[in-house]
DRENDO-1510 file (C-alpha; in Angstrom, 1 decimal, always signed):
<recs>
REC; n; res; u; v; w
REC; 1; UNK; -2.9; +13.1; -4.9 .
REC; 2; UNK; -4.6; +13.7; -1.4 .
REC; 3; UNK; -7.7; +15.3; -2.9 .
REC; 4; UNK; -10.4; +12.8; -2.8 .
REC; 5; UNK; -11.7; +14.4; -6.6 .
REC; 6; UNK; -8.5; +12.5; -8.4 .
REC; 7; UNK; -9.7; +8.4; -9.0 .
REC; 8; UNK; -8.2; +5.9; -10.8 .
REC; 9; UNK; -10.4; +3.0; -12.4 .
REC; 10; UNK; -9.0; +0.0; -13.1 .
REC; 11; UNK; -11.1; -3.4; -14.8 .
REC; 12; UNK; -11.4; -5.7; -12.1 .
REC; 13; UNK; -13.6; -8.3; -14.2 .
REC; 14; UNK; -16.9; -8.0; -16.3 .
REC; 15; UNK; -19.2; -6.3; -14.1 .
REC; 16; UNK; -16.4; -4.3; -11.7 .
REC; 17; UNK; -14.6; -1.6; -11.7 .
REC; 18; UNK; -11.8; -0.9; -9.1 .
REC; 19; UNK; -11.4; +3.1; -8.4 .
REC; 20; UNK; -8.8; +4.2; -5.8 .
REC; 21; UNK; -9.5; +7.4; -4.2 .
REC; 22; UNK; -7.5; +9.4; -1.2 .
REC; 23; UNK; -8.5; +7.8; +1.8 .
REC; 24; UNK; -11.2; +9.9; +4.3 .
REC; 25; UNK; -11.6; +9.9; +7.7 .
REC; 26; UNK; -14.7; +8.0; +6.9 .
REC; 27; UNK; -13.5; +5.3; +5.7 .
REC; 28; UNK; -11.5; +4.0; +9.3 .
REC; 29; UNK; -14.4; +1.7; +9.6 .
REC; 30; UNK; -13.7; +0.1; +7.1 .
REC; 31; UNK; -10.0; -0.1; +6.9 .
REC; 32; UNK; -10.2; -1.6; +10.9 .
REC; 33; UNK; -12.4; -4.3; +8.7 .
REC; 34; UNK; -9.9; -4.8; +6.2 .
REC; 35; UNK; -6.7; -4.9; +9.1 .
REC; 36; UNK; -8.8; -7.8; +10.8 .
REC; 37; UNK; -9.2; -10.2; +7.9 .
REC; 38; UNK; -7.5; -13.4; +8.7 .
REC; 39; UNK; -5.6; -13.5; +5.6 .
REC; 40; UNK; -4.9; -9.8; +6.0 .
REC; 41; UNK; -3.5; -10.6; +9.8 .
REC; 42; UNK; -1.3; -13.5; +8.0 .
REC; 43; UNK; +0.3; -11.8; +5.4 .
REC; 44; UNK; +1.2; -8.4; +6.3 .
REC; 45; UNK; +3.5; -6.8; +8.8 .
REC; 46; UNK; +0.3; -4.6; +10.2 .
REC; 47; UNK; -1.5; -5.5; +13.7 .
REC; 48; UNK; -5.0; -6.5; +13.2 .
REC; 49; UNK; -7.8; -6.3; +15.4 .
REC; 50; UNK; -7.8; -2.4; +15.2 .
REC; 51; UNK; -10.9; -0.6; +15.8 .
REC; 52; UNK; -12.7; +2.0; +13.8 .
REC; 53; UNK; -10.8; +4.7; +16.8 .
REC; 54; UNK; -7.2; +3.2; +16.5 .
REC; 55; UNK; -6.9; +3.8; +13.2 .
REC; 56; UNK; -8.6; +7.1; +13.2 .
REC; 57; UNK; -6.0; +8.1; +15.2 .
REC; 58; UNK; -3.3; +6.6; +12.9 .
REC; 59; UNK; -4.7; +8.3; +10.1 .
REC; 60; UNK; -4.5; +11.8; +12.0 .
REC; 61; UNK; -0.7; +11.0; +13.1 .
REC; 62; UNK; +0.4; +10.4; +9.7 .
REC; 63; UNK; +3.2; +13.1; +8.5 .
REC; 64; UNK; +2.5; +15.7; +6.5 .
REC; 65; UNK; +3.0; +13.9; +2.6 .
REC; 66; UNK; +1.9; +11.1; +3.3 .
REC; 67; UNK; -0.4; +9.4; +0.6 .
REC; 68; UNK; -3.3; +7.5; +1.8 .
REC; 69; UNK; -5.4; +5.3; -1.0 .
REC; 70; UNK; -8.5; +3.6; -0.7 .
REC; 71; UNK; -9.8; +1.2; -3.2 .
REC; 72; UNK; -13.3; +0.6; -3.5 .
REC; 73; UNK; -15.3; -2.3; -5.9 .
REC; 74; UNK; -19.0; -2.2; -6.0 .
REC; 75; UNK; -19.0; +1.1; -3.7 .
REC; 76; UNK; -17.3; -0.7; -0.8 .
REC; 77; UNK; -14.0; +0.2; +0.7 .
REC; 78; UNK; -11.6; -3.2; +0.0 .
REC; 79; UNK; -8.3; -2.2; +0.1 .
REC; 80; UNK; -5.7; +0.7; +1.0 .
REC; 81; UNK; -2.1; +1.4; +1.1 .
REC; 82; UNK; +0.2; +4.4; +1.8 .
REC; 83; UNK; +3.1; +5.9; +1.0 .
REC; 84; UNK; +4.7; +7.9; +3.5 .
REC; 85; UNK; +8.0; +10.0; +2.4 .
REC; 86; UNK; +11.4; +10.0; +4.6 .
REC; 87; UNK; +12.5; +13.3; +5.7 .
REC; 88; UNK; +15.8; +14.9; +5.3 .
REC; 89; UNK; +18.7; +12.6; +3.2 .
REC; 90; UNK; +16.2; +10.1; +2.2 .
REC; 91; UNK; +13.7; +12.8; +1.4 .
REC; 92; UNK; +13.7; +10.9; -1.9 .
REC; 93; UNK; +12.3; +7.5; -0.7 .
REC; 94; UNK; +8.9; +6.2; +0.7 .
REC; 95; UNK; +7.8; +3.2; +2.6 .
REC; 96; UNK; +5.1; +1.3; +1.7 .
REC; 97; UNK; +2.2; -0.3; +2.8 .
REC; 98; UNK; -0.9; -2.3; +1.4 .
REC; 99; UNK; -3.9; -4.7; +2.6 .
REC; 100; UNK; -6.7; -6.1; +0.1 .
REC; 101; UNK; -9.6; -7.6; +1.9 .
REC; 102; UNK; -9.9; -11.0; +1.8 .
REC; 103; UNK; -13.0; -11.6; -0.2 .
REC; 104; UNK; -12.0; -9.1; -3.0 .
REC; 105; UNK; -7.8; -10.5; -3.3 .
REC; 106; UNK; -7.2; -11.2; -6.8 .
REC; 107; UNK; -9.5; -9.4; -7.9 .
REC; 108; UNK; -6.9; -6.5; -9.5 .
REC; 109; UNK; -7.4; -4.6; -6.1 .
REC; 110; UNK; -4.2; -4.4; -5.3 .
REC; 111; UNK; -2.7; -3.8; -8.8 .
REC; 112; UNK; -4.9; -0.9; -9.2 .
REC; 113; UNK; -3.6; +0.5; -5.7 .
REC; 114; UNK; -0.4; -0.2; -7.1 .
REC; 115; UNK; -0.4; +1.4; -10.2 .
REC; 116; UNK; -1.7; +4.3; -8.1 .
REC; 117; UNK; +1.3; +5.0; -6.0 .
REC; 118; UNK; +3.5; +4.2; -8.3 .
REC; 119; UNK; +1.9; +7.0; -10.7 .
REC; 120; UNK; +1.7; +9.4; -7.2 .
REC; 121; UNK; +5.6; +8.4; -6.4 .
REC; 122; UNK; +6.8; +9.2; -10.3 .
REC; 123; UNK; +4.9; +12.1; -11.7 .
REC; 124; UNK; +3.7; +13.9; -8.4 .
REC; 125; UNK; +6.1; +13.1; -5.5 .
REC; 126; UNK; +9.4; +12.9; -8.1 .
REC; 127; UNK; +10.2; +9.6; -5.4 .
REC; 128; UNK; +13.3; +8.1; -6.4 .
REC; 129; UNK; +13.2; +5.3; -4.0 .
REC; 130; UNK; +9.9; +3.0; -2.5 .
REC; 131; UNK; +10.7; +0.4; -0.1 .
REC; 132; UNK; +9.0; -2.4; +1.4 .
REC; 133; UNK; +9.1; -5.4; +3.6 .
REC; 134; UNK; +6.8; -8.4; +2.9 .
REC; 135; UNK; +6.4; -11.9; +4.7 .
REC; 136; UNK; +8.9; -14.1; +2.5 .
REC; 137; UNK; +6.0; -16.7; +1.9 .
REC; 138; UNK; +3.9; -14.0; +0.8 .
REC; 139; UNK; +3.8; -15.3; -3.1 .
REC; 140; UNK; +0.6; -13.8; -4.1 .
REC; 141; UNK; +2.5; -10.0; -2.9 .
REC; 142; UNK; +5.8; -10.5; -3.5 .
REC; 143; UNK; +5.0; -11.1; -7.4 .
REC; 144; UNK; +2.8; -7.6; -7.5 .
REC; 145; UNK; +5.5; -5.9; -6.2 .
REC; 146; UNK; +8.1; -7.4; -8.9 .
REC; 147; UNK; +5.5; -6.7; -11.3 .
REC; 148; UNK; +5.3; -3.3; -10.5 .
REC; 149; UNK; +9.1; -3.2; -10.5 .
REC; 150; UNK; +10.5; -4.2; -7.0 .
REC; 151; UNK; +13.8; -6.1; -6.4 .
REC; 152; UNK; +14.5; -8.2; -3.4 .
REC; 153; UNK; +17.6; -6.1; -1.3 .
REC; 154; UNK; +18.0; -8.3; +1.8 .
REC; 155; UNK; +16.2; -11.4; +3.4 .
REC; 156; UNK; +16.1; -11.0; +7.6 .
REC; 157; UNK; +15.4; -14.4; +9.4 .
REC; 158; UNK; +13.1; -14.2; +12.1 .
REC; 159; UNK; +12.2; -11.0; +11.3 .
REC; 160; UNK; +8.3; -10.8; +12.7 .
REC; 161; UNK; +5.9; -12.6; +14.7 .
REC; 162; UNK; +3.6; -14.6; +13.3 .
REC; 163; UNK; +0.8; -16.9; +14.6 .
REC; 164; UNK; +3.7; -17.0; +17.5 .
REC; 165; UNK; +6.0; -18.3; +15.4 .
REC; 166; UNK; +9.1; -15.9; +13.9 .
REC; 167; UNK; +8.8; -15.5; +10.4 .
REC; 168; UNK; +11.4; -14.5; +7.6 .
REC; 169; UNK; +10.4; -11.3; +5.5 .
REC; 170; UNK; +12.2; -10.2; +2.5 .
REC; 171; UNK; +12.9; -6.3; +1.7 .
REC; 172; UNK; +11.7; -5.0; -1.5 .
REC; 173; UNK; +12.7; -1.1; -3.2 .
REC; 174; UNK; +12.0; -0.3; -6.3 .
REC; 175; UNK; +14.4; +2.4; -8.1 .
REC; 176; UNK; +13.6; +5.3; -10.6 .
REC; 177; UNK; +15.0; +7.2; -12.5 .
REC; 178; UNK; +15.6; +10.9; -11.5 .
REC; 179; UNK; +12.6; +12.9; -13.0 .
REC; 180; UNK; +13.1; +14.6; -16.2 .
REC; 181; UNK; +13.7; +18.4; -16.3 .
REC; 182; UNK; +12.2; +20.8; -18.7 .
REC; 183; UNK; +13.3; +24.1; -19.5 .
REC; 184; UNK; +11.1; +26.6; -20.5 .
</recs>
């Protein structure tokens, strides 16, 4: 899944067509865009106002299985999300992150990033467990993630700052089943 020769398409309207991709150290540029987006800065857990060499340098820190995704409609990068797996006991679970520019949300963007990890997480990684925490009044991503299978596990009060105000966050997993084994 880290290659950047494996794409997924996914219709994003009449003319569009969403393709998710393993992110590339090119692409920091455009991900620092993404990360600065008002509504991105609003409604996720991620700082903004990270430049083309901070997240360079994230993306080089990142552990060793970590899955990176960009999303890209009409040749532009406008979204990405990761998965990066827990060591040891919960070697079996993943955290979860995703941003969507905002010019290109609701646009299937995220959905199609979705539909990518979850794919990477079941048939490549075997993950048993993704989690997540999202901003409580995040409607728009809480319902992806219940779409794509997440449950709420705990609600934490004043859990993030926001606008400099503490705001609530709920914590999403989403369960699987242990992959299937075939004997040969």
């Amino acid at each position: 899944m880290n290659t950047s020769s494996e794409r997924f398409e996914k219709d994003a309207g009449a003319t569009s067509r969403v393709i998710v991709r393993a992110c590339e150290a090119s692409d920091m540029e455009a991900i620092a865009d993404i990360t600065s987006q008002p509504g991105v800065r609003r409604g996720t857990l991620t700082l903004g106002y990270r430049t083309p060499e901070a997240m360079t340098s994230w993306f080089a820190g990142l552990p060793a299985g970590s899955v990176t995704l960009c999303a890209e409609l009409d040749g532009r990068v406008v979204g990405h999300a990761g998965m990066v797996v827990a060591a040891a006991r919960r070697a079996h679970s993943a955290g979860l992150g995703l941003s969507v520019h905002d010019a290109w949300q609701g646009r299937g963007v995220g959905a199609a990033l979705m539909a990518a990890l979850v794919e990477c997480a079941d048939r490549s990684l075997g993950l048993r467990r993704i989690e997540l925490t999202v901003f409580a009044d995040n409607a728009p991503a809480v319902a992806l993630y219940r779409r794509f299978g997440f449950v709420e596990e705990g609600y934490s009060r004043g859990y993030a700052m926001r606008e400099g105000v503490l705001a609530d966050v709920l914590h999403m997993a989403r369960l699987a089943d242990a992959p299937s084994f075939v004997q040969h």
